[in-house]
KOLFILO-256587 format. One line per field, with one value per residue (C-alpha): x, z, y; residue number from 1; residue in one letter. Coordinates in Angstrom, 2 decimals. Layout:
residues N
X (X  ...)
Z (Z  ...)
Y (Y  ...)
seq (NUM  ...)
type (a  ...)
end
This chain:
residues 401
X (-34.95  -35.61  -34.45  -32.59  -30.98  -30.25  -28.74  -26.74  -25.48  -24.08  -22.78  -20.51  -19.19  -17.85  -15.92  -12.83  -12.35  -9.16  -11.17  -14.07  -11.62  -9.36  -13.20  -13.87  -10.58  -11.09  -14.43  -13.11  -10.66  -12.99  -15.60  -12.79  -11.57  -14.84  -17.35  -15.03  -17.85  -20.12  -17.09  -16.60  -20.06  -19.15  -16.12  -18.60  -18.32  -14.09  -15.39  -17.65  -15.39  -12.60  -14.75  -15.58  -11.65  -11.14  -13.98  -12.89  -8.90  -8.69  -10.80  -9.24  -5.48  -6.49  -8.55  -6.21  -2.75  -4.88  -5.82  -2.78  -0.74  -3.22  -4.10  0.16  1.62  4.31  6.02  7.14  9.93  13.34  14.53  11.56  14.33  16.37  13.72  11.73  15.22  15.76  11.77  12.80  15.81  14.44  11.29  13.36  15.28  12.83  11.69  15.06  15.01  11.69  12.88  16.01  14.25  11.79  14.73  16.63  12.93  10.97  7.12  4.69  0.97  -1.96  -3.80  -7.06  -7.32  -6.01  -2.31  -1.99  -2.48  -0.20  2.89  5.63  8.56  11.58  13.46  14.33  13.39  10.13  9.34  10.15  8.28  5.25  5.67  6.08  2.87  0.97  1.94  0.76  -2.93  -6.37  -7.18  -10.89  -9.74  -6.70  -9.76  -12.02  -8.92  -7.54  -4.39  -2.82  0.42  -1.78  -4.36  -1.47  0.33  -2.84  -3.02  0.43  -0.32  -4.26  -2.39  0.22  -2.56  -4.77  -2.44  -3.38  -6.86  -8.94  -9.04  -12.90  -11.23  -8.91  -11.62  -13.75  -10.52  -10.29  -13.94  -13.86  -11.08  -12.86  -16.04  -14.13  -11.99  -15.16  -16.57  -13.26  -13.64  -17.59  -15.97  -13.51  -15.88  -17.12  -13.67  -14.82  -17.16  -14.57  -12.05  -14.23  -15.10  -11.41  -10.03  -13.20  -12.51  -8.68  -8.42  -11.31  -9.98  -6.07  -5.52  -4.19  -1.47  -2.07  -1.42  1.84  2.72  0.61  2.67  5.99  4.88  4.06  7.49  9.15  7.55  7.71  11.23  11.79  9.94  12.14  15.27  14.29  13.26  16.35  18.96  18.38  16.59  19.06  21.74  19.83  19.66  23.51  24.32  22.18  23.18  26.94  26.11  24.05  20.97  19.61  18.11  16.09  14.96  14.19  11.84  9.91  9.18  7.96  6.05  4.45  5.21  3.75  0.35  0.48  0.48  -2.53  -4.74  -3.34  -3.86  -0.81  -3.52  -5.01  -1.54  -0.51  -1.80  0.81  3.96  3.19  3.44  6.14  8.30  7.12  8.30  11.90  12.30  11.97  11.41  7.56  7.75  9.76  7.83  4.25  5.01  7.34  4.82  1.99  3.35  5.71  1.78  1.06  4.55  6.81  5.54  8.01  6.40  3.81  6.70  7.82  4.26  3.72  7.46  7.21  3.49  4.69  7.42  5.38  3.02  6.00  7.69  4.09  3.88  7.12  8.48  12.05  13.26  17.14  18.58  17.65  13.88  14.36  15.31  12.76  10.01  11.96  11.00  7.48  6.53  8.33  6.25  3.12  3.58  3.27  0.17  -1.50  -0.89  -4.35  -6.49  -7.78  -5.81  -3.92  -0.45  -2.50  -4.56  -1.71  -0.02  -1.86  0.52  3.30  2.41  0.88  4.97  5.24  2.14  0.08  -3.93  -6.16  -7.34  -4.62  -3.00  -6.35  -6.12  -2.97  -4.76  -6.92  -4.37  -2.92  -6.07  -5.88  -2.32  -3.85  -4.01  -0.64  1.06  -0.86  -0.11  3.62  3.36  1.52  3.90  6.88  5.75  4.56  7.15  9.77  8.60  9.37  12.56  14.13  12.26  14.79  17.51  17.55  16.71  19.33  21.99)
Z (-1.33  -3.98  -3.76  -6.82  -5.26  -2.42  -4.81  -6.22  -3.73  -2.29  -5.13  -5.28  -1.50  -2.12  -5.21  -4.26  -4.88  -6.65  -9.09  -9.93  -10.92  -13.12  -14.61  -15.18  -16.90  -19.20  -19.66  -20.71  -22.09  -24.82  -24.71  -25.88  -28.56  -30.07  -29.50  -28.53  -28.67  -26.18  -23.74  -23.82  -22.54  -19.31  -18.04  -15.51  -13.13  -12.94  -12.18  -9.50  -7.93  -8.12  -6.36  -3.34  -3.34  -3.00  -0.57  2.20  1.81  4.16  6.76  6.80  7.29  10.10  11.98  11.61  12.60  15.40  16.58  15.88  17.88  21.09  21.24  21.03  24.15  25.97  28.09  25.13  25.87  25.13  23.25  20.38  19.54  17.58  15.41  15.52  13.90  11.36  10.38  9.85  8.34  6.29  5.35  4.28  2.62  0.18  -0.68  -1.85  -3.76  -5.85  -6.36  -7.96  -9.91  -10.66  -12.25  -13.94  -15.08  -15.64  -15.72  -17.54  -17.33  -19.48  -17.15  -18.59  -16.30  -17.96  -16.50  -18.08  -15.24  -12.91  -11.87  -10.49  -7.87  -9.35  -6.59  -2.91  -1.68  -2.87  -2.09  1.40  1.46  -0.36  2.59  5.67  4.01  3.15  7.08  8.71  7.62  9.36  9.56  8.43  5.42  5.37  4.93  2.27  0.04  0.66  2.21  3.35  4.43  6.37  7.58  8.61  10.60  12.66  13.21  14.51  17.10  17.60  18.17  20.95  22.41  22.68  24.54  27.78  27.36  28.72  27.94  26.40  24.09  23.40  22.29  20.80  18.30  17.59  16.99  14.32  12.82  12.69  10.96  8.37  7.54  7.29  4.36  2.66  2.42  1.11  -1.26  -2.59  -3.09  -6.22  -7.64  -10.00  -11.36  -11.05  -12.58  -15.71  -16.26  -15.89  -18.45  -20.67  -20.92  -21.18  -23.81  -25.74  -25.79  -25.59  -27.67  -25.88  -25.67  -21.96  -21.21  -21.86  -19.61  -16.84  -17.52  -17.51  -14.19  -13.15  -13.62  -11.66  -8.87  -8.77  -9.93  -6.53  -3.92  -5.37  -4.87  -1.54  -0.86  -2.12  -1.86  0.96  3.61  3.62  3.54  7.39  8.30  8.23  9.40  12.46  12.24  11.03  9.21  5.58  6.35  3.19  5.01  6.88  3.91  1.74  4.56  5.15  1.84  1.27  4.35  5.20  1.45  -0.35  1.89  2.36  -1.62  -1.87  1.00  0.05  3.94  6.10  9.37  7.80  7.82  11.62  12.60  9.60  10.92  14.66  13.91  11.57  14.88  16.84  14.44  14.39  18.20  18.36  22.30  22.24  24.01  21.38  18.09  20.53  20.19  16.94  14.52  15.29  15.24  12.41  10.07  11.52  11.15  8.72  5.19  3.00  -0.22  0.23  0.69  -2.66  -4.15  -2.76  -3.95  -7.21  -8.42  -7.31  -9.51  -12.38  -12.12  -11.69  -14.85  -16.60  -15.67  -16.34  -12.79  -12.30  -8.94  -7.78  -5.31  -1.64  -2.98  -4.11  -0.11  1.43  -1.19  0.25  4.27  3.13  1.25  4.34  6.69  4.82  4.24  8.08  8.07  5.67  7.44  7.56  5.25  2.28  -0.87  2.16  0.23  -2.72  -0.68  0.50  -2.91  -2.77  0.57  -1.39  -4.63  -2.23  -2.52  -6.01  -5.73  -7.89  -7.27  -5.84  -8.99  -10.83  -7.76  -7.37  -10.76  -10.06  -6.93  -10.14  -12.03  -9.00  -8.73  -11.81  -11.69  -7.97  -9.43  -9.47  -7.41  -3.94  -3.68  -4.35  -1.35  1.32  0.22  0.82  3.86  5.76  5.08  6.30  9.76  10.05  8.70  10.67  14.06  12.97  12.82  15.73  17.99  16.32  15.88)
Y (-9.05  -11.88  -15.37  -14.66  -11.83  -13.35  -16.53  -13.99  -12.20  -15.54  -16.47  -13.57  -13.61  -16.65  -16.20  -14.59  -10.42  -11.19  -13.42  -11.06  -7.98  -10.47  -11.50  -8.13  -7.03  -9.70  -8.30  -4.93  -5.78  -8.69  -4.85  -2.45  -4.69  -5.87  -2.57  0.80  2.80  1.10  0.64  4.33  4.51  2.48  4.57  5.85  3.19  4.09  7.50  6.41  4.47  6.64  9.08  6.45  6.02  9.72  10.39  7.56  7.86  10.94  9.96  6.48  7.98  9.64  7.52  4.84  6.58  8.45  4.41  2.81  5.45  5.88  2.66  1.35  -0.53  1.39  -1.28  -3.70  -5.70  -4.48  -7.73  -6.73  -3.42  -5.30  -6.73  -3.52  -1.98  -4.23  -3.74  -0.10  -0.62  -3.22  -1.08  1.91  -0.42  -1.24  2.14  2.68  -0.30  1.19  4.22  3.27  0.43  3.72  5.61  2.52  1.80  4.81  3.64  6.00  5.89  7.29  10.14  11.36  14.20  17.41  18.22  21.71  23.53  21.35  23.48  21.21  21.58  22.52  21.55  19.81  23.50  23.93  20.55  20.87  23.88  22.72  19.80  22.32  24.33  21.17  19.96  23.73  23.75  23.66  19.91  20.34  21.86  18.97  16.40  18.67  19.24  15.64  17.28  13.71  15.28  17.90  15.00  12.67  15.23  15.86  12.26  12.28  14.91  13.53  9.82  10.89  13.58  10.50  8.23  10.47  10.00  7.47  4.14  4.61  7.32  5.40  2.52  5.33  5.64  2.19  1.56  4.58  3.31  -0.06  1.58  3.63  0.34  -1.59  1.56  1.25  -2.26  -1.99  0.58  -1.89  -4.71  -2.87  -2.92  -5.51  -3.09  0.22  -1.56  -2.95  1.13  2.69  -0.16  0.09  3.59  3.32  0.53  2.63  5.98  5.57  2.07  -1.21  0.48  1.12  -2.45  -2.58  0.63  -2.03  -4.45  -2.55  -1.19  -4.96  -5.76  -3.00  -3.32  -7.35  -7.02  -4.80  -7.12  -9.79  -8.11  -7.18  -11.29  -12.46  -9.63  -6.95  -9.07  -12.03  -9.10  -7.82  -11.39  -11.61  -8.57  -9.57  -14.31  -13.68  -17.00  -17.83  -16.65  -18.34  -21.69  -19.12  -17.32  -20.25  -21.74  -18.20  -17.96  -21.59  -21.77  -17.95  -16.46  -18.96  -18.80  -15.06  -14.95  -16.26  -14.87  -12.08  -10.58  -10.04  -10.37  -13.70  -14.67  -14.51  -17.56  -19.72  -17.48  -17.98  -21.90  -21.93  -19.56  -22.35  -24.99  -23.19  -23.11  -19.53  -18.29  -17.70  -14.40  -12.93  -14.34  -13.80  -10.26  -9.36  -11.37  -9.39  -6.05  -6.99  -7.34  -3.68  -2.21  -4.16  -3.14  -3.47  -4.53  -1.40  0.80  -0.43  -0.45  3.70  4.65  3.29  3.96  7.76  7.81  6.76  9.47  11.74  10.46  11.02  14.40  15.30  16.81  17.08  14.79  15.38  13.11  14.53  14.69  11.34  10.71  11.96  10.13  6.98  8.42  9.45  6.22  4.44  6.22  5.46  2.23  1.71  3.86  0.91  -1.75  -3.92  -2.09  -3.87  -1.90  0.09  0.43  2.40  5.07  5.88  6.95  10.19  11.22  10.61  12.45  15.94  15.80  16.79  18.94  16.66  17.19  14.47  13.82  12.33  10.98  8.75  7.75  6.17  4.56  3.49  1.61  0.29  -1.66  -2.36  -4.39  -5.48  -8.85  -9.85  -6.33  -7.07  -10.91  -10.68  -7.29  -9.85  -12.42  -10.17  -8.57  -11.33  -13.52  -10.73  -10.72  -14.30  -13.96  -10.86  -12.66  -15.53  -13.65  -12.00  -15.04  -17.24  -14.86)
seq (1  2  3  4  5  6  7  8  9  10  11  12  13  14  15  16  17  18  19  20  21  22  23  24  25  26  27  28  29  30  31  32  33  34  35  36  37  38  39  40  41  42  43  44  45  46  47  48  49  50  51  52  53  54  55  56  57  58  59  60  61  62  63  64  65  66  67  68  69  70  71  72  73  74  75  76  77  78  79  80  81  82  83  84  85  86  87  88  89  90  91  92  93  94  95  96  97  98  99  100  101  102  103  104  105  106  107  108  109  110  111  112  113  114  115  116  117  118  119  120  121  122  123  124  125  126  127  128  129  130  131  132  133  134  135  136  137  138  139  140  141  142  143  144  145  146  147  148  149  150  151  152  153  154  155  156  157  158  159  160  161  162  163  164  165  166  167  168  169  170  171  172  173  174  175  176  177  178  179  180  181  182  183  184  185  186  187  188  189  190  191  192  193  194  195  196  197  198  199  200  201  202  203  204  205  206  207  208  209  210  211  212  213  214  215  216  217  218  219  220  221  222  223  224  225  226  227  228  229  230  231  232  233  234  235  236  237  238  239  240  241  242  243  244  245  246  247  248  249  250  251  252  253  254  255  256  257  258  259  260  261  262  263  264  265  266  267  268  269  270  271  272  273  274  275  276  277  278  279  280  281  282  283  284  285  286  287  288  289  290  291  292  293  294  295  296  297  298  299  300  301  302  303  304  305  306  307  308  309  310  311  312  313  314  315  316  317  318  319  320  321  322  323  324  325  326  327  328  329  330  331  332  333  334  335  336  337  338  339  340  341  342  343  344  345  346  347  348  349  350  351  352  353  354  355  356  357  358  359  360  361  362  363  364  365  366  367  368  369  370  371  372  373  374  375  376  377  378  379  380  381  382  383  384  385  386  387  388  389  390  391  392  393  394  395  396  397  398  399  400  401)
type (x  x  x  x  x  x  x  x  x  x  x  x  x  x  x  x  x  x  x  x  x  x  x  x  x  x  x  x  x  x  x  x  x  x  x  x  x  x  x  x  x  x  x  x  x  x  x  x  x  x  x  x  x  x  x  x  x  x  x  x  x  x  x  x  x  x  x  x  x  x  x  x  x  x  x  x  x  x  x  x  x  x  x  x  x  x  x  x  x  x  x  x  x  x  x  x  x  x  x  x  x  x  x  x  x  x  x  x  x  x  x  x  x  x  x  x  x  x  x  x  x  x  x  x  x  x  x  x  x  x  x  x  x  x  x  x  x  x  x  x  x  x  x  x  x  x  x  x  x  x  x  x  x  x  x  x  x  x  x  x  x  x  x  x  x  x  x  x  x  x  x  x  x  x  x  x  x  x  x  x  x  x  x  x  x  x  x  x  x  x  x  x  x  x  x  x  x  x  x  x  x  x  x  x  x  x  x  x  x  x  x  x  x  x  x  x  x  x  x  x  x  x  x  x  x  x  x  x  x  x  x  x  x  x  x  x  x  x  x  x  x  x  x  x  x  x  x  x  x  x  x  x  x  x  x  x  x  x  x  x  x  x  x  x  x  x  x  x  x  x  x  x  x  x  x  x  x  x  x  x  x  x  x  x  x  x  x  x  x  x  x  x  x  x  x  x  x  x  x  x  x  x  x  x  x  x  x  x  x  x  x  x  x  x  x  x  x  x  x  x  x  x  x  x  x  x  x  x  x  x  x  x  x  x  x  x  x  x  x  x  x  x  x  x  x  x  x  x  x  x  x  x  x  x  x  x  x  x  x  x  x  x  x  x  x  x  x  x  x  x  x  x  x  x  x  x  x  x  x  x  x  x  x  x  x  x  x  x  x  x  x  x  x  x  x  x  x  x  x  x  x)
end
């Protein structure tokens, strides 16, 4: 390799991810508006990395629900329940939340991939049909045709199977899930250059148009992890304190939400709540224990993020959604959102488990993955921000109650 390679190559580890794909949306977007015709020509790179998206997504859900669920302690102390409720609660919570911001706000988003063919659900029925048939599948042919609900429900069996093994299978699953984590995140770092190719070709062939549907699905989903912040979590808090659980709120977010927002890693973000416990007098074995598993488990914002970015494509495509469907997106997304806990982008692969729901193909579902990216900028630090910040917040509660 050349020294200016090398130069280079330097040069871009240490400029933040988050700051390359807002350079190259500017890029596209400064492409599309002066020269249409020669941003058309670089809509191969979205394609590309669509593809990449699409190729590691199955493999990743079920290497890391296999590993998450083998590798899970069984003696945890009893006085983590009560926070380990209110993260469920809380998470479930929030997918509500989405989905009737989704509905109050319905979000619409330019597909290029031909939807003729697509033949919708009419109803909870076929939906729980299309899940039970989706579920009852081979699980090769769950990871060739991107089945997630098929792939994750072979992880769920795989993960409890694997709990009897052997503590090297057990590592063998946790060093896979490891390596596939590490591809997804080799995939990602050419988001810059995806992301520069799916708006170049969006902005060239559909208008600019397409920025404000971003932006209107910017605001829904903010507008959600903001309710949840201020509304539904201090709303658990009391439930659990029987006193204003606002003092407790306001300190999370100004002292884990505020960091978490711009690391934009729940994991990286451990270290700041464990002090901040320790700073509130919290009993160490508790906050030792609920902090942690709180980054794996507690997901609230991606619940939010998988709920509504569903619903968008759903309102794109047209498909009728009646109330219990509407449910069971809310279990689904809540499920998933677990599932994504400390993957790089992990609240968008999962969007594709959620939309094998409405029987939407792979193909649109990982455009949506796509645009996701796309509003990453703003959509994944407010998600850290909110989930981080919740695990301090429901630890509080419970201790202080």
């Amino acid at each position: 390799m050349s020294a200016s390679s090398s130069t280079l190559l330097r040069i871009l580890n240490r400029v933040p991810l988050i700051t390359q794909i807002a350079i190259g949306l500017l890029l596209a977007v400064l492409l599309a508006w002066f020269s249409p015709d020669t941003a058309r020509q670089f809509g191969f790179l979205g394609d590309i990395f669509v593809s990449g998206l699409r190729a590691a997504a199955p493999v990743l859900v079920l290497v890391l629900v296999v590993s998450a669920i083998a590798n899970q302690q069984a003696d945890q102390p009893t006085h983590i329940r009560p926070i380990l409720l209110l993260y469920v609660i809380g998470t479930l919570g929030a997918s509500m939340i989405g989905v009737g911001a989704s509905f109050l706000f319905p979000s619409g988003i330019t597909l290029s991939e031909s939807t003729q063919a697509l033949s919708p659900p009419s109803g909870i029925v076929e939906v729980v049909k299309n899940l039970f048939m989706s579920a009852i599948t081979n699980p090769v042919r769950a990871l060739l045709d991107a089945n997630f609900i098929g792939v994750l429900v072979w992880a769920l069996g795989l993960g409890v199977a694997m709990r009897h093994g052997s503590e090297t299978t057990r590592l063998v699953w946790a060093d896979l899930a490891a390596g596939v984590s590490l591809i997804v995140r080799v995939v990602i770092r050419f988001a810059p250059l995806g992301i520069f190719g799916l708006v170049c070709h969006t902005l060239s062939t559909t208008g600019f148009g397409a920025l404000l549907e971003y932006a209107h699905l910017l605001a829904v989903l903010i507008g959600s992890m903001l309710l949840v912040t201020f509304g539904l979590n201090p709303l658990l808090a009391f439930w659990k304190m029987r006193r204003n659980p606002y003092p407790i709120v306001w300190r999370a977010v100004r002292e884990s939400a505020v960091t978490a927002f711009f690391t934009r890693s729940s994991a990286a973000n451990i270290p700041v709540n464990l002090e901040l416990c320790k700073r509130m007098g919290l009993h160490e074995d508790t906050y030792s224990i609920s902090i942690p598993l709180g980054a794996t488990v507690n997901m609230a914002g991606a619940a939010i993020t998988i709920s509504v970015m569903t619903l968008a494509a759903v309102h794109t495509l047209g498909i009728p959604v009646d109330f219990l469907t509407a449910m069971l997106l809310c279990v689904v997304a809540s499920i998933g959102a677990c599932g994504a806990a400390g993957v790089a982008g992990g609240s968008l692969l999962l969007i594709p488990l959620a939309c094998n729901m409405f029987g939407i193909p792979d193909d649109i579902a990982m455009q949506v993955v796509a645009v996701g990216f796309i509003i990453g900028v703003l959509q994944d630090s407010f998600e850290t921000a909110l989930n981080s910040h919740t695990d301090v917040v429901f630890t509080a509660a419970c201790e202080q109650r």
